[in-house]
KOLDRENLO-452583 format. One line per 10 residues: number of its first residue (from 1); for each residue z, y, x of N, C-alpha, C, O, CB. Coordinates in steps of 0.1 Angstrom, whole numbers, plus 2048, in hexadecimal, padded with zeros to 3 digits. Glycine has a CB too. Example, Ala and Ser with C-alpha at 12.3 -4.5 7.8 and 13.67 -1.06 7.14 Angstrom:
KOLDRENLO-452583
1) 84E,7C7,884,84E,7D3,87B,84E,7DF,884,855,7DF,88E,85A,7D3,871  847,7EA,880,847,7F5,889,84F,800,881,850,80B,886,839,7FA,88D
//
This chain:
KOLDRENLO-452583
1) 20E,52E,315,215,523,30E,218,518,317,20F,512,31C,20B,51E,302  225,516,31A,227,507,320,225,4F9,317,222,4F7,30B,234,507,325  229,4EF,321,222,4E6,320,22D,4E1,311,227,4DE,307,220,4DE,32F  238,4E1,311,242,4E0,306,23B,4E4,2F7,238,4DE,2ED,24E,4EB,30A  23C,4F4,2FC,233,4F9,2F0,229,4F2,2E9,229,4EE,2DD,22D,503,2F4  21E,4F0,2F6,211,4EB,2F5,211,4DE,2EA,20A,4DB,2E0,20C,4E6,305  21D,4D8,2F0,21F,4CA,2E7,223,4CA,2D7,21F,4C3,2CE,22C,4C1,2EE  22A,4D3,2D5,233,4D3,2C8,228,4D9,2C3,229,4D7,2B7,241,4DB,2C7  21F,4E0,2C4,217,4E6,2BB,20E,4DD,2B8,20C,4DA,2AC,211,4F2,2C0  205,4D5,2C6,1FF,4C9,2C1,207,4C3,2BA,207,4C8,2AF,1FB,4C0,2CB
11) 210,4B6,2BA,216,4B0,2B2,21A,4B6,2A3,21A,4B0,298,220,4AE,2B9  21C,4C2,2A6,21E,4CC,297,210,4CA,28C,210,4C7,280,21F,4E0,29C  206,4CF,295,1F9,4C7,28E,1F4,4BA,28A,1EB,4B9,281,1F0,4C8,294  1FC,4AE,292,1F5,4A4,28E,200,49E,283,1FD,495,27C,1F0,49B,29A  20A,4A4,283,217,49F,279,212,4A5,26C,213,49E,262,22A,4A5,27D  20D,4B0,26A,207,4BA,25E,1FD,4B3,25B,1FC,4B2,24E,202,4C9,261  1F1,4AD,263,1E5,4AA,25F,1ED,49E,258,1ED,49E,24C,1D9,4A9,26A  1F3,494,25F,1F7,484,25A,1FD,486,24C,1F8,47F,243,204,47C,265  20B,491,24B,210,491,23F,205,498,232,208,497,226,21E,498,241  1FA,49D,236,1EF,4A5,229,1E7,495,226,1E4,491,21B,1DF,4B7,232
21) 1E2,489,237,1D9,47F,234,1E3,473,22C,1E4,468,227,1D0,479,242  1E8,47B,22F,1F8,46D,229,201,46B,21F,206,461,21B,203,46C,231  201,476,21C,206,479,209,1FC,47F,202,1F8,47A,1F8,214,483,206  1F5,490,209,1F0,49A,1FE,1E2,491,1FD,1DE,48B,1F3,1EF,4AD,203  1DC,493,208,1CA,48D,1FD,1D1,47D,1F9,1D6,480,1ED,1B4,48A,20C  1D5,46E,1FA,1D7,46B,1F0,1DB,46A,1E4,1D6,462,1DC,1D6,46A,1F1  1E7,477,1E0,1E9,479,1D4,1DB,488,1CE,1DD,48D,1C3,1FC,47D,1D4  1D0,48D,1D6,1CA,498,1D4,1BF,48C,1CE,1B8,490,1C4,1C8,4A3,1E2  1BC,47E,1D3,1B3,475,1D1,1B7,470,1BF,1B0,46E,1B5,1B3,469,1DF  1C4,46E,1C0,1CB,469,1AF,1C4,470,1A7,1BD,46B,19E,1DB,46D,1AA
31) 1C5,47E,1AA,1C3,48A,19A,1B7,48F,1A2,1B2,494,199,1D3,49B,195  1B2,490,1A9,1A4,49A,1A8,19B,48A,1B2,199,48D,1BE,1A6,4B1,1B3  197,47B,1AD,191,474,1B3,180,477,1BC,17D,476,1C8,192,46B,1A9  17A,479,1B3,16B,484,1B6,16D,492,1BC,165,49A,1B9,162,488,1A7  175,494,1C2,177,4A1,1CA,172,499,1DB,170,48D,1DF,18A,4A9,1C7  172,4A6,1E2,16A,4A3,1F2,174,49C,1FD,180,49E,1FC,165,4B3,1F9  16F,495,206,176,48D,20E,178,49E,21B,180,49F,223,16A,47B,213  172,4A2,219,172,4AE,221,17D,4B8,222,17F,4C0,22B,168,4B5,21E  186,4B7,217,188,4C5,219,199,4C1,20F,193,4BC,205,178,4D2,210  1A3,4C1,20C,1B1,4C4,20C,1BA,4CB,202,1C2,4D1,209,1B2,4CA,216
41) 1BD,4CD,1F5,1C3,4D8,1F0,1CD,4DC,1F5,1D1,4E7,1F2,1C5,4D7,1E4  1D4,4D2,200,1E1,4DC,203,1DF,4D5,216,1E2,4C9,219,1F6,4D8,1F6  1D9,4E1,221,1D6,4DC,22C,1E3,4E3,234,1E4,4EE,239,1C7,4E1,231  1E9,4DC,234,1F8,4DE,23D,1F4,4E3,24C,1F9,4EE,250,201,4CD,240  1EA,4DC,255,1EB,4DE,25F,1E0,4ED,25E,1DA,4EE,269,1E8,4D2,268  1DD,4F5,255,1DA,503,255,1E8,511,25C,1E9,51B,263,1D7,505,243  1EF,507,254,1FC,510,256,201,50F,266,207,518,26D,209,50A,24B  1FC,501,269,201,500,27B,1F9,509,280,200,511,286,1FE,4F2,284  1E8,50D,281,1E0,512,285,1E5,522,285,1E6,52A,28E,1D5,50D,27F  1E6,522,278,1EA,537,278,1F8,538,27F,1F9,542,286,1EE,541,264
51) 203,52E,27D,20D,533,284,20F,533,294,215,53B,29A,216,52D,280  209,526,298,206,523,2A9,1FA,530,2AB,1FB,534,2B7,1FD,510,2AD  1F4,535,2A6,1ED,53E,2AA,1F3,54E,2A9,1EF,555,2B2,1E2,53B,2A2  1FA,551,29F,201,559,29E,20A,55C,2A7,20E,568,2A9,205,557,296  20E,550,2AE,21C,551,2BA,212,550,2C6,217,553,2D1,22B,542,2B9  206,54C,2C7,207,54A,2D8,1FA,550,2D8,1F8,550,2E4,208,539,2E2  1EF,555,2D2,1DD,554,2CD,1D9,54D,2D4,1DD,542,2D4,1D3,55F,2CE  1D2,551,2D9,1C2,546,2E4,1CA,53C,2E8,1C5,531,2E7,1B9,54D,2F6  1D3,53D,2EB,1DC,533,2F1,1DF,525,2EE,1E2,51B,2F5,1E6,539,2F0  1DF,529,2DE,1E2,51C,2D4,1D6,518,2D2,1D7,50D,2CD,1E9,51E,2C7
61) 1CA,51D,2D4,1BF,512,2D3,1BF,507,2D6,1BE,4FE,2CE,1B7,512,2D8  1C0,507,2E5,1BF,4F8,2ED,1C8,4EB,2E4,1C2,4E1,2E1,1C7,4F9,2FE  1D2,4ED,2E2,1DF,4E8,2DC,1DA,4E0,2CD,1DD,4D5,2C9,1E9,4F6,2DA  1D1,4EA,2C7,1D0,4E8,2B6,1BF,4DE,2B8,1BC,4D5,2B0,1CF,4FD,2AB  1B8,4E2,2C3,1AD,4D4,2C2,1B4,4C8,2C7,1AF,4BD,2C4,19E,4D5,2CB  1BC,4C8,2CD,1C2,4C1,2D3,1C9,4B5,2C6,1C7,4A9,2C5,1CA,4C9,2DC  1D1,4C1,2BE,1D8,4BA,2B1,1CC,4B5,2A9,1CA,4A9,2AB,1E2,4C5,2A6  1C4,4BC,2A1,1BC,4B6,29D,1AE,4AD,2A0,1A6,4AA,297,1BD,4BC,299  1AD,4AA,2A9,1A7,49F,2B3,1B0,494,2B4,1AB,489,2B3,1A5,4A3,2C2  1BC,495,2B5,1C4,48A,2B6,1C4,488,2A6,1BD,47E,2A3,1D4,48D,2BE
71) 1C8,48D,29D,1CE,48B,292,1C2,485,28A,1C5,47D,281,1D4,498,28D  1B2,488,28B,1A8,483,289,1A8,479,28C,1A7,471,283,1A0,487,28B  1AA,474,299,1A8,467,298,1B0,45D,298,1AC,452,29C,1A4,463,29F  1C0,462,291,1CB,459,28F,1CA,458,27F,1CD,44F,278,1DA,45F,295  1C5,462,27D,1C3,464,267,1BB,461,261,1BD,45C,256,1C1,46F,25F  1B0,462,267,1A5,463,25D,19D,454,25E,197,44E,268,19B,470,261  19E,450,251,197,441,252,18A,43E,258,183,447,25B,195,43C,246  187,431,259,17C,432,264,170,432,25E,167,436,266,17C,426,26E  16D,430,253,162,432,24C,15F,441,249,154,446,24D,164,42A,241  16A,448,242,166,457,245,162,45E,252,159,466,254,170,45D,241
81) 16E,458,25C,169,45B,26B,160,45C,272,15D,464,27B,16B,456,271  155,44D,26F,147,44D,272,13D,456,268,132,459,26D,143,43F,271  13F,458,260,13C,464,254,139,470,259,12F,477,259,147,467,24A  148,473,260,143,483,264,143,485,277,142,48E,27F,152,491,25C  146,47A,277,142,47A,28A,139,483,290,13C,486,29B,13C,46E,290  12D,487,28B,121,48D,28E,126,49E,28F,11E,4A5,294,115,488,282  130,4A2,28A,130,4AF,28A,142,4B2,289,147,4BD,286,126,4B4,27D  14C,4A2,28C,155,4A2,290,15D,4AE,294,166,4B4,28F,154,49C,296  155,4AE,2A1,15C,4BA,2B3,155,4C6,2A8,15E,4C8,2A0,150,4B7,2CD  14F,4CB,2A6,149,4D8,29F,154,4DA,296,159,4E5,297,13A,4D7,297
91) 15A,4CE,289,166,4D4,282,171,4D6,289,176,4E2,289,16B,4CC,277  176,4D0,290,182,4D0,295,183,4E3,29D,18B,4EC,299,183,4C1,2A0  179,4E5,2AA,176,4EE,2AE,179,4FB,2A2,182,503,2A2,16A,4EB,2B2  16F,4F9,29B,170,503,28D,17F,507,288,184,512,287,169,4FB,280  182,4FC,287,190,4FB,280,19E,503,28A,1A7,50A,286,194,4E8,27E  198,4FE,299,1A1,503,2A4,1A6,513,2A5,1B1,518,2A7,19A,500,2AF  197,519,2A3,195,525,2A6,194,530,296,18F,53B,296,188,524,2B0  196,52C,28F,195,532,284,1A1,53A,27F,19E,544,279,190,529,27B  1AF,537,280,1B9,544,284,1BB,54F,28B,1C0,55A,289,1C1,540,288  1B2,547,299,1B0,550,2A5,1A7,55F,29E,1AC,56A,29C,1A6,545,2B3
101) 199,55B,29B,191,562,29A,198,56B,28A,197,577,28A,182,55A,29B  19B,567,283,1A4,56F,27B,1B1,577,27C,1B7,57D,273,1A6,569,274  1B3,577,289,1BF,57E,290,1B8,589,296,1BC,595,295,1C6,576,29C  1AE,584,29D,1A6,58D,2A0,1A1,596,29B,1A1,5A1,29F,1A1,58B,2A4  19A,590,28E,193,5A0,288,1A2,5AA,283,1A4,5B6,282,185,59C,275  1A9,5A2,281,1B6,5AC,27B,1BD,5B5,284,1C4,5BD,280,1C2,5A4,277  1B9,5B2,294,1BC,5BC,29D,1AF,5C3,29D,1B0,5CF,29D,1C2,5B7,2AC  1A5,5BE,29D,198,5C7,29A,19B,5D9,295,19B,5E5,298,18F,5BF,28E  19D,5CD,286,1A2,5DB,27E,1B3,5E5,27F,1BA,5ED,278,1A1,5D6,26E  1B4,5DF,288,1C0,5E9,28A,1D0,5E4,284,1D9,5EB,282,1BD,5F8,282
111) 1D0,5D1,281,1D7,5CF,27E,1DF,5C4,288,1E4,5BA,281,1D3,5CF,274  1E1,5C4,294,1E9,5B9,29F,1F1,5B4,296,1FA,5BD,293,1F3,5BF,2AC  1F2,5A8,28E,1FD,59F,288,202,593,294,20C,58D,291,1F6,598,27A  1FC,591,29F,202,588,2A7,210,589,2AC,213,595,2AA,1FA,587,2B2  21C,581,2B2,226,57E,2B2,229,58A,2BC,223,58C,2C7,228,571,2B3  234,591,2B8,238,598,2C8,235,5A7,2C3,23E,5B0,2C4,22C,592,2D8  227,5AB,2BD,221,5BC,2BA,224,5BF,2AD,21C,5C6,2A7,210,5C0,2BC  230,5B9,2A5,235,5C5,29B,243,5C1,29C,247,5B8,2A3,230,5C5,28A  249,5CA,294,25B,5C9,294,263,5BA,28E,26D,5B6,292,261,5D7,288  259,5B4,282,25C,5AC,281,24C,5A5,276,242,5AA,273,26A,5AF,27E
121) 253,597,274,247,590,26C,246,597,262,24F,59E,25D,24A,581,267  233,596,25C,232,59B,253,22A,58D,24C,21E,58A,24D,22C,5AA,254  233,587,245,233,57D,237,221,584,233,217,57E,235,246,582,227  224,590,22D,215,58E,225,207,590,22E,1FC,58D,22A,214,59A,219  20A,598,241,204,594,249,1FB,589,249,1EF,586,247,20A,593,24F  206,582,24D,205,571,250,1FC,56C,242,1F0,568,245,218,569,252  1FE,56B,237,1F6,56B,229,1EC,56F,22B,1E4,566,229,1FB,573,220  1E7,57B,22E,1D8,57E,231,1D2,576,23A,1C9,56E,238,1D6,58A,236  1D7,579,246,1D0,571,251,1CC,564,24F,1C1,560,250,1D7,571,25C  1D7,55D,24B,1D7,54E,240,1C7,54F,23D,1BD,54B,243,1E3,54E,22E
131) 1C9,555,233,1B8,553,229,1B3,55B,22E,1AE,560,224,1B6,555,219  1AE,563,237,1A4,56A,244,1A1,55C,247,198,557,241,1AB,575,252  1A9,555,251,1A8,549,256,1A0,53E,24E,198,536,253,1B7,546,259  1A2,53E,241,1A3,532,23A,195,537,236,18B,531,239,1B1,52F,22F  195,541,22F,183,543,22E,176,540,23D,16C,538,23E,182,557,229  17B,548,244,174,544,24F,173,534,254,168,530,258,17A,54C,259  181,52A,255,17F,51B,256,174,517,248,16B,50E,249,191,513,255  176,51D,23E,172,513,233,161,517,234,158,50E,234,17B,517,221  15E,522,235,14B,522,235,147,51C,242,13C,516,243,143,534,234  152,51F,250,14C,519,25C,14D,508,259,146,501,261,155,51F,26A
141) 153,501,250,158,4F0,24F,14C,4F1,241,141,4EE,246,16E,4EB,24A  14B,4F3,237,13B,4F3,232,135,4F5,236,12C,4EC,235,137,4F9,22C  130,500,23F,123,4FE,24A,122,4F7,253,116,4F4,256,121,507,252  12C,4F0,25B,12B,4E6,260,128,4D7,25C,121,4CE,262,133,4E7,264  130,4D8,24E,12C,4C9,246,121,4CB,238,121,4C6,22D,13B,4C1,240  11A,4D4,23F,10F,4D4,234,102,4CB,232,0FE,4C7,227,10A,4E0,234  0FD,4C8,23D,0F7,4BB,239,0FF,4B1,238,0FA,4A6,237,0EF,4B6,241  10A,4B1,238,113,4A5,230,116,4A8,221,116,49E,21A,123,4A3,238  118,4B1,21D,11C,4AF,20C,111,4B5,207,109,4BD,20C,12C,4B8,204  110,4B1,1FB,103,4B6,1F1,106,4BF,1EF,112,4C3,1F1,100,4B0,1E5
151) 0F8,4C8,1EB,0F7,4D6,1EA,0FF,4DB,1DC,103,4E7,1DA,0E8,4DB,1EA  102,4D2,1D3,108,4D5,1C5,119,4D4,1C8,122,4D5,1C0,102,4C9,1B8  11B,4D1,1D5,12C,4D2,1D8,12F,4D8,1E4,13B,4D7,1E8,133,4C5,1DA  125,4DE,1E9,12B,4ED,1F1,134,4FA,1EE,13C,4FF,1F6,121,4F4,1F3  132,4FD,1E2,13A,506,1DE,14A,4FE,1DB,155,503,1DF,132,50E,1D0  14A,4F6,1D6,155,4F0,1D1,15D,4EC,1DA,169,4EE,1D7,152,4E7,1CB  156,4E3,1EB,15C,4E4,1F2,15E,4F1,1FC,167,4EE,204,15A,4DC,1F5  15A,4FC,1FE,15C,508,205,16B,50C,1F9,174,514,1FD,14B,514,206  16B,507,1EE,177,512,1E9,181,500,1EC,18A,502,1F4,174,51D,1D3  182,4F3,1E8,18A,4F0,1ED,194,4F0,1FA,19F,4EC,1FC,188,4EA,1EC
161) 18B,4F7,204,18F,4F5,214,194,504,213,19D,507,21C,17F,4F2,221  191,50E,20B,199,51A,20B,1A6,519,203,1AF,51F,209,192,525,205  1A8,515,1FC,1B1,512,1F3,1BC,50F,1FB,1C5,517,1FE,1AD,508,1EA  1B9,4FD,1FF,1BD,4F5,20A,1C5,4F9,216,1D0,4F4,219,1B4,4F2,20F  1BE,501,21C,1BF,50C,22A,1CD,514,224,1D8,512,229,1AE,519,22C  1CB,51D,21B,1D1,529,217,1E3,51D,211,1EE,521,214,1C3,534,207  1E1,511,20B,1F0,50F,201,1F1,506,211,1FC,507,216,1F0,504,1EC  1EB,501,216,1F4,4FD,222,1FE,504,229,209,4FF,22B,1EE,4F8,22B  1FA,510,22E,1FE,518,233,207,522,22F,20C,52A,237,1F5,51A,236  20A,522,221,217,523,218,21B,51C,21C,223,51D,226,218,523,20B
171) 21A,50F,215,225,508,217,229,504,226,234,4FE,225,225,4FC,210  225,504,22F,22C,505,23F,234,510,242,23D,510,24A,222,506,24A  230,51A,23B,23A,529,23C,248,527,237,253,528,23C,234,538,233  243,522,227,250,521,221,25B,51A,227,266,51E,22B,250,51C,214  254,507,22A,25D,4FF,232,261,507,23E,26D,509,23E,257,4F2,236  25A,50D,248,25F,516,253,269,51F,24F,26F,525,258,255,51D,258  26B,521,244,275,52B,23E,280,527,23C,289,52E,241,272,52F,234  283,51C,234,28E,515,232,295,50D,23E,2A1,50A,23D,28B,50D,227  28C,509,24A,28E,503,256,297,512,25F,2A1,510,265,27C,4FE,25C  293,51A,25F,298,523,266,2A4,524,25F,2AF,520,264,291,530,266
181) 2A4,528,253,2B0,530,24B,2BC,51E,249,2C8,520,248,2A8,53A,237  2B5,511,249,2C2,509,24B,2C5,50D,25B,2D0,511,25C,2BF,4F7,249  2BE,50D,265,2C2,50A,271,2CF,515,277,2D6,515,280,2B4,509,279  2CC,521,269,2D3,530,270,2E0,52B,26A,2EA,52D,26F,2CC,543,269  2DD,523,25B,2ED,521,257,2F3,514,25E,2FF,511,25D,2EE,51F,246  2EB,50F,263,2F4,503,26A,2F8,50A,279,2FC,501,281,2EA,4F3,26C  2F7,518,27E,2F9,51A,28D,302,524,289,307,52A,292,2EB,51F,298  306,52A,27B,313,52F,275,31E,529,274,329,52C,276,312,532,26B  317,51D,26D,324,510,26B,327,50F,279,32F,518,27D,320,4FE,264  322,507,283,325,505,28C,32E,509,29A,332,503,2A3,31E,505,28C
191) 32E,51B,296,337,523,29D,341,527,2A0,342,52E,2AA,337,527,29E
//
């Protein structure tokens, strides 16, 4: 991955994290107020993670603690900040590598979905791996912040951060979709 790359993917993360801390949880805070400071119904920068990972693997690690390290400490208010400081670098890490290691078991089992080893994208691939990914972030981000939330909102948050994980990551595909398909009709017009 060059250094170009390196950037747009960071930046790609911290623009996803800003637009989920910057419109989705406070309209997620309107209608669900008593829900967890932890965890997201619609985590945009999931979808950066499976797709930077998808296109480069190990590669896009560095890149995505990088986004979310930065994006933590440009987003997240400071009172929550000091809140989860103690186990901070442990989420972010978690969060980094949790596409990765779901790519992996999928070549485990005999399924290479990374960029480059099939003929073309597989949409429901990518879907699995998503929530491969998204299960594995969400019990490793409960286990991590479990002496932080009460034991009567563990379950609730392990399925918000799945949830979260999994519709972010739609909706980055879809926008990736329509991004391509304007950009193909505007390099038609154009010719």
């Amino acid at each position: 991955m060059g250094f170009l790359t390196f950037l747009i993917v960071t930046l790609a993360y911290v623009f996803c994290h800003g637009l989920t801390a910057l419109a989705v949880t406070p309209a997620q805070r309107m209608f669900l107020p008593d829900e967890t400071i932890f965890a997201s119904l619609i985590y945009l920068p999931h979808g950066v993670r499976v797709l930077a990972t998808w296109a480069f693997g190990w590669r896009a690690i560095p890149a995505l603690l990088l986004g979310s390290s930065v994006a933590a400490w440009l987003f997240t208010p400071a009172a929550e900040f000091d809140f989860l400081e103690p186990v901070l670098l442990e989420s972010i890490f978690a969060g980094a590598i949790a596409a990765f290691v779901a790519f992996e078991l999928a070549r485990l089992v005999g399924l290479d979905l990374y960029y480059g080893r099939s003929k073309r994208l597989s949409w429901k691939g990518m879907i699995a791996i998503g929530a491969v990914a998204s299960v594995i972030n969400s019990v490793a981000q409960t286990f991590i912040f479990s002496g932080l939330i009460g034991l009567d909102q563990l379950l609730k948050v392990l399925f918000i951060y799945a949830v979260g994980d999994l519709v972010g990551l739609v909706v980055c595909m879809v926008a990736l979709m329509f991004i391509f398909r304007w950009s193909r009709l505007n390099g038609e017009i154009d010719r």
